[in-house]
N, C-alpha and C positions, 0 to 999 in steps of 0.2 A: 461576072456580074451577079450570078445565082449566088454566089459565097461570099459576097459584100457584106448582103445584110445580114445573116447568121453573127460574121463578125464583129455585125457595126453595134447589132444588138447584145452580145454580149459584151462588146467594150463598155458599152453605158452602164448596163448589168455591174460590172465591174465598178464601175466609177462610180456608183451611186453606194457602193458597202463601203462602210469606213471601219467594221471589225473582221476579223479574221478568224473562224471559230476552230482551236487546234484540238477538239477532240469531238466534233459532231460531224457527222455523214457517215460515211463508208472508213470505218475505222482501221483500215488494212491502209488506203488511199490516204488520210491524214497524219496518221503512223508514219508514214513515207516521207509524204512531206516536211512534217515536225523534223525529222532528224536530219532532212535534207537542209532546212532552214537553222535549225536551235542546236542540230548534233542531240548529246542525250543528255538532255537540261529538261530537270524533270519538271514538269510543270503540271500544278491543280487538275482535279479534274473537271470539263467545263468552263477554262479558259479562254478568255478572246483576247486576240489580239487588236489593239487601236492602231493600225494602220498611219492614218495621220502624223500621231503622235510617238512612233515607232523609227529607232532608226537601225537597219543590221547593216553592217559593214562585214563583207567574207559571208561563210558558211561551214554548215557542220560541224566538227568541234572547235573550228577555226575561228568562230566569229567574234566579233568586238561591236559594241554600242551599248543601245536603249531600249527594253522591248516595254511599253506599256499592255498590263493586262487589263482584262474583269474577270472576274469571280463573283460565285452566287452568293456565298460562304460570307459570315462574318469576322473581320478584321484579325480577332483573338482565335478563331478558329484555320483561318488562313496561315496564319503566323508560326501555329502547332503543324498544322500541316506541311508547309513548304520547311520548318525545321525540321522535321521528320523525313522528308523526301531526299532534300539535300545530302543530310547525313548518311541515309541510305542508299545514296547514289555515290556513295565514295569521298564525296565534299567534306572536308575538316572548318568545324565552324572556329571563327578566330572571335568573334564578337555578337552578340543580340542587345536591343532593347527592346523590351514590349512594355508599349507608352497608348497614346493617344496616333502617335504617327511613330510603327515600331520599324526598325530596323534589322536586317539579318546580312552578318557579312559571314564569305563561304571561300577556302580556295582550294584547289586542286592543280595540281603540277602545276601549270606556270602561268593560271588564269584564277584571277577574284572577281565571284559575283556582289554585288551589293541588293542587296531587296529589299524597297520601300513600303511600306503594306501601309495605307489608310482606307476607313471608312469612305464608302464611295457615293455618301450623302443620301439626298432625296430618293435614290434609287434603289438603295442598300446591295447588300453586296461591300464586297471590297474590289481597290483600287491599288495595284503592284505595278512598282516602276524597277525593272530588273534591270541593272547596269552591268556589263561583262567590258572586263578587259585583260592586257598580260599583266601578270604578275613580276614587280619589277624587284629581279633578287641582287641588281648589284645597287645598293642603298649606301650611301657614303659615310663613311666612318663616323663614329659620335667625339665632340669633340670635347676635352674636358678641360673645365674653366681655370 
């Protein structure tokens, strides 16, 4: 009974966050879990995760989905930045547009990221919708008219 509420209070604790902050606390601790959760998907610094709006399927460098961020960073600098990171983590970029709502698409061995970077309004900051999946290399033949 003594170890109920401990529990019961931190499940609410829990339920009441809807971000996930993947580089604030004990940076050894989040380190850990980033990689345990994302593998090595290099990610801004001062990123949250939206939880809610989040979806991982798998783990580690395994994973597949949707991770929504925040950033503090401006759009155009965001943009610079996660192009820089990617590329620096090994990732071969196949495509960019930096618009209004830019795009960065990235693959490495047999998974493509896609990364949607907007203005994240009223709040400022930007707003990244990172999509991870496999990369599909048997693609069927082109057919000529």
């Amino acid at each position: 009974m003594k170890l109920t509420a401990p529990l019961l209070a931190l499940l609410i604790l829990l339920t009441g966050c809807n971000t996930l902050p993947v580089v604030d606390g004990q940076k050894e601790e989040i380190d850990l879990f980033r990689k345990q959760l994302l593998g090595e998907m290099p990610l801004p610094l001062g990123a949250k995760i939206d939880n809610e709006a989040s979806l991982i399927l798998g783990n580690g460098e395994n994973w597949t989905g949707r991770v929504i961020l925040s950033v503090s960073m401006a759009a155009a600098e965001t943009f610079n930045t996660l192009r820089e990171q990617f590329q620096g983590g090994g990732w071969t970029l196949l495509s960019s547009v930096k618009a209004k709502n830019s795009i960065l698409v990235f693959t490495r061995f047999d998974r493509t990221v896609t990364l949607e970077i907007n203005e994240a309004g009223l709040t400022g900051g930007s707003r990244i919708v990172l999509s991870v999946a496999p990369r599909n290399n048997a693609l069927p033949p082109v057919r000529k008219p």
